[in-house]
VOVOBA-963264 format. One record per residue (C-alpha): residue in one letter; x, y, z. Coordinates in steps of 0.5 Angstrom, whole numbers, padded with zeros to 4 digits. Each point is the difference from the previous one (the first is absolute). Example, Ala and Ser with C-alpha at 12.3 -4.5 7.8 and 13.67 -1.06 7.14 Angstrom:
BEGIN
  residuo     c1     c2     c3
        a   0025  -0009   0016
        s   0002   0007  -0002
! end
This chain:
BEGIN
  residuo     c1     c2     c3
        x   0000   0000   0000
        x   0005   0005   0002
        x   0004  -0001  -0006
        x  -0005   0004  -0004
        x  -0004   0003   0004
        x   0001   0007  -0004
        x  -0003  -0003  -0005
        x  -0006  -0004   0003
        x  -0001   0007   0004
        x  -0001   0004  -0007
        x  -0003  -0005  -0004
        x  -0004  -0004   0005
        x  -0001  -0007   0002
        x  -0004  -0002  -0006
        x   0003   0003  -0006
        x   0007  -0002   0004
        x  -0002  -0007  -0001
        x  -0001   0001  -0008
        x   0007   0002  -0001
        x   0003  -0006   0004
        x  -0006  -0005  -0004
        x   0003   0004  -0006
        x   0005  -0004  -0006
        x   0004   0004  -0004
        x   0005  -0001  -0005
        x   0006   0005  -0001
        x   0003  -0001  -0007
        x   0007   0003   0000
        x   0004   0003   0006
        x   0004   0004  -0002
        x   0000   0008   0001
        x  -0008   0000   0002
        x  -0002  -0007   0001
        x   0005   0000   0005
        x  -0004   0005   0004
        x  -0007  -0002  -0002
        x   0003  -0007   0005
        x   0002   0005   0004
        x  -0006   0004   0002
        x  -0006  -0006  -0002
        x   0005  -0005   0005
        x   0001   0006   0006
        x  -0009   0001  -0001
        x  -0001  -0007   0002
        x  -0002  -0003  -0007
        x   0000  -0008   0002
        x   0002  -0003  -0006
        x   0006   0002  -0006
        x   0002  -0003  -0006
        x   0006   0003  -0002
        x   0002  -0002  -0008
        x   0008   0003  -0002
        x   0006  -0004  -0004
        x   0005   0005   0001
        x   0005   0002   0006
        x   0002   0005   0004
        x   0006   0004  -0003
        x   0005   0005   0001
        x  -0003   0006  -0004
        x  -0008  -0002   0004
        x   0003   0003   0006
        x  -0002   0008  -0002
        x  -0007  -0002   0000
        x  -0003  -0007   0003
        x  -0002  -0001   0006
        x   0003  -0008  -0001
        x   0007   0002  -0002
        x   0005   0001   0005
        x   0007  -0002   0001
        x  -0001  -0007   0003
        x  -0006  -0002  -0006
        x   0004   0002  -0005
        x   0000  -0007  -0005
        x  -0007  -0002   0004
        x  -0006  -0002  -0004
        x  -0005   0005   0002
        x  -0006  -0004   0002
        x   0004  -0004   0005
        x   0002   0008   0003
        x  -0006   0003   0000
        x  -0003  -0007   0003
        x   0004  -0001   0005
        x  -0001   0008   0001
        x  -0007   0000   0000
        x   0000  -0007   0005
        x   0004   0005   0005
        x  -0005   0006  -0001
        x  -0006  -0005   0001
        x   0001  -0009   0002
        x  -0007  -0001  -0001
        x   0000   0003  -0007
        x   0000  -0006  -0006
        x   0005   0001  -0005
        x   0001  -0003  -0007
        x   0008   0002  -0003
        x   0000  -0002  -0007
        x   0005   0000  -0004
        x  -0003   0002  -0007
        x   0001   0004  -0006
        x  -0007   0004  -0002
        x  -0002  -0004  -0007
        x  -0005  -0003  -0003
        x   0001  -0008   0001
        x   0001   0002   0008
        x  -0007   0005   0001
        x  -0003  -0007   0002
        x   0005  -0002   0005
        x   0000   0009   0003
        x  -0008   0001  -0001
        x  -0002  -0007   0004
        x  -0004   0000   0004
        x  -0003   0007  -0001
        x   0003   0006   0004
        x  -0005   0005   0004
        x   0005   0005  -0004
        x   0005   0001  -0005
        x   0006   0004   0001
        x   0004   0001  -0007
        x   0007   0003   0001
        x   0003  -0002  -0005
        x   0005   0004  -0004
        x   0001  -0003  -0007
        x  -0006   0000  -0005
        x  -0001  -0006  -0002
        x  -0001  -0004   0006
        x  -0004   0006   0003
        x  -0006   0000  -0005
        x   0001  -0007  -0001
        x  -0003  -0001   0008
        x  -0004   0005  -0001
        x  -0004  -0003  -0006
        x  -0001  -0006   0004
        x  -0002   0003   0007
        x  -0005   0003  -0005
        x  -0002  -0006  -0003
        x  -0001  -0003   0007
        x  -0004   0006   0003
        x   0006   0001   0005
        x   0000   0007   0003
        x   0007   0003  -0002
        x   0003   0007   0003
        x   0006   0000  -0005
        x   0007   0004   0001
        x   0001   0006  -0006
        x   0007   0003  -0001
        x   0003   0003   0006
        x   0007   0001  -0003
        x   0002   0007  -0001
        x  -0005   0003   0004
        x   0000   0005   0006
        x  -0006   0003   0002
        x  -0004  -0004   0004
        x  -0006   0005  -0001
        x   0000  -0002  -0007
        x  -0002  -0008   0001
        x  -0007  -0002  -0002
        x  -0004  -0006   0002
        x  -0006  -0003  -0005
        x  -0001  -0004  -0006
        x   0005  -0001  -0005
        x  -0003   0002  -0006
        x  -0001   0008   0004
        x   0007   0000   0001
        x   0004   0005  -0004
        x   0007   0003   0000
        x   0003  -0007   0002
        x   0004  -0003  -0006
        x   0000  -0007   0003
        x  -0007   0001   0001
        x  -0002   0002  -0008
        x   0004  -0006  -0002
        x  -0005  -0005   0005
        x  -0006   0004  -0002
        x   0002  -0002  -0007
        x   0001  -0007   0001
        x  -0006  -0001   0004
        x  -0005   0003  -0005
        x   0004  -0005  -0005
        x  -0003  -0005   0004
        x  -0007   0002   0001
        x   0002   0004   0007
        x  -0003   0006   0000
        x   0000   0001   0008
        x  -0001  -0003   0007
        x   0007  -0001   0002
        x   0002   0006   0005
        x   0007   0003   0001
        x   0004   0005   0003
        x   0004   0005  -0005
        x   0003   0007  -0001
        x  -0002   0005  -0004
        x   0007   0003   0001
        x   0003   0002  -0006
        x   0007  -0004  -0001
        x   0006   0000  -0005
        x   0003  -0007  -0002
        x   0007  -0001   0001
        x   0003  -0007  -0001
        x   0005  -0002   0002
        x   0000  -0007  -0003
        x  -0001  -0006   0003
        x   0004  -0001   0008
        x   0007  -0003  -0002
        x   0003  -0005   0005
        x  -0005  -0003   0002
        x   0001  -0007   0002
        x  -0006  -0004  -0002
        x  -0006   0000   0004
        x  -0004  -0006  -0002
        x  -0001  -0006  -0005
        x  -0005   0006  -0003
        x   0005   0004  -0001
        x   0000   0001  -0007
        x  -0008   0000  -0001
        x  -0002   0006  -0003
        x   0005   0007  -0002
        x   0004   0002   0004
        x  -0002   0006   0005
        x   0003   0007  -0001
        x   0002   0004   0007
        x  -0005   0005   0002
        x   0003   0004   0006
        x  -0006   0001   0006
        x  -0001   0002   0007
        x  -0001  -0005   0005
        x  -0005   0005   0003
        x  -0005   0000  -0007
        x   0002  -0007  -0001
        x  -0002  -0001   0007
        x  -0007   0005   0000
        x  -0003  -0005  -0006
        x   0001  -0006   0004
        x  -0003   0003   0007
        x  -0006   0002  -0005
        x  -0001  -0005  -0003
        x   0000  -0005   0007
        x  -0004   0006   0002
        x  -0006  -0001  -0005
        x   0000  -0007   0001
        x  -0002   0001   0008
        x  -0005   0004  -0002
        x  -0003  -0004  -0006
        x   0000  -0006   0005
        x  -0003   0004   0006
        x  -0005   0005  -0004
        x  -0006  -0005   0000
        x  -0002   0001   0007
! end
């Protein structure tokens, strides 16, 4: 009782127990998804399914919550599990170690989450798991571009086919609309305005995972842990209020 007392004080008894009944599955745990753990864990929520394939690096220390000095090389699912297990024992949580495609929805998406967080950072993984949670009628709260950003005023929450000014999101609206999707999915964006500078793709990088060389290669984007950070807080945030608001 003690340890959330805070919570079960602000929310009340009945919805509290919504959010340690709720089964929510997090897909991607790096900059944001780091933080929607963080927040949904620290809130009480009783069960998590955390899906990633990638390890903690050197240059994740900028702005994820998972990286520090004595993670470094360690799969992300198995430090936000343990992490997750100190915050809360009684939470269930599932650590798999997989890349988001399309041979492996079946195996992410079943049983079916209360909610779906997308916090991917490649594009096609992302809408990938979009149209399929879609498919399946899954409530998705999904992570627009958080890089280059630094005016927290400037992030919006709604539904992916009103976002605008966000390039990561015009290049999923598209996607979608090629699919038959033409809303339902809700997400977190900015509409502040940002100028790409690639740098190219990380060098001397070790390899992360036998999925390494799925898809391209990701060019740097610089961040700040403090953007990257509000997204993932947000987004833990609406999921809180969607479980909880019908009482």
């Amino acid at each position: 009782m003690e340890r959330f007392i805070r919570t079960r004080c602000f929310l009340g008894d009945e919805k509290f127990n919504l959010l340690q009944k709720a089964k929510i599955t997090i897909v991607g745990l790096g900059a944001v998804g780091g933080y929607v753990a963080e927040g949904l864990a620290r809130a009480g929520v009783g069960h998590l399914r955390l899906v990633d394939f990638d390890t903690i690096q050197l240059s994740n220390i900028n702005r994820q919550i998972l990286a520090l000095e004595n993670s470094i090389g360690l799969l992300k699912v198995d430090v936000a599990q343990e992490r997750i297990q100190m915050i809360n024992p009684e939470c269930r949580v599932e650590a798999m170690k997989l890349f988001a495609a399309d041979e492996t929805m079946d195996e992410i998406l079943t049983p079916a989450p209360d909610i779906l967080i997308d916090a991917i950072d490649s594009l096609n993984p992302k809408v990938q798991l979009l149209v399929a949670a879609h498919n399946r009628n899954i409530m998705t709260f999904s992570s627009m571009g958080a890089a280059l950003r630094t005016d927290p005023s400037q992030i919006k929450i709604g539904d992916i086919m009103s976002s605008n000014r966000c390039p990561l999101a015009k290049h999923v609206r598209n996607r979608l609309r090629r699919q038959g999707i033409e809303g339902g999915i809700q997400c977190i964006y900015s509409t502040e305005q940002v100028h790409f500078s690639y740098q190219g793709p990380e060098k001397n990088q070790p390899p992360a995972s036998e999925y390494e060389n799925r898809g391209r290669k990701r060019n740097v984007l610089g961040s700040l842990p403090t953007i990257t950070g509000i997204f993932g807080l947000t987004l833990a945030n609406e999921v809180i209020l969607q479980l909880t608001k019908d009482i």
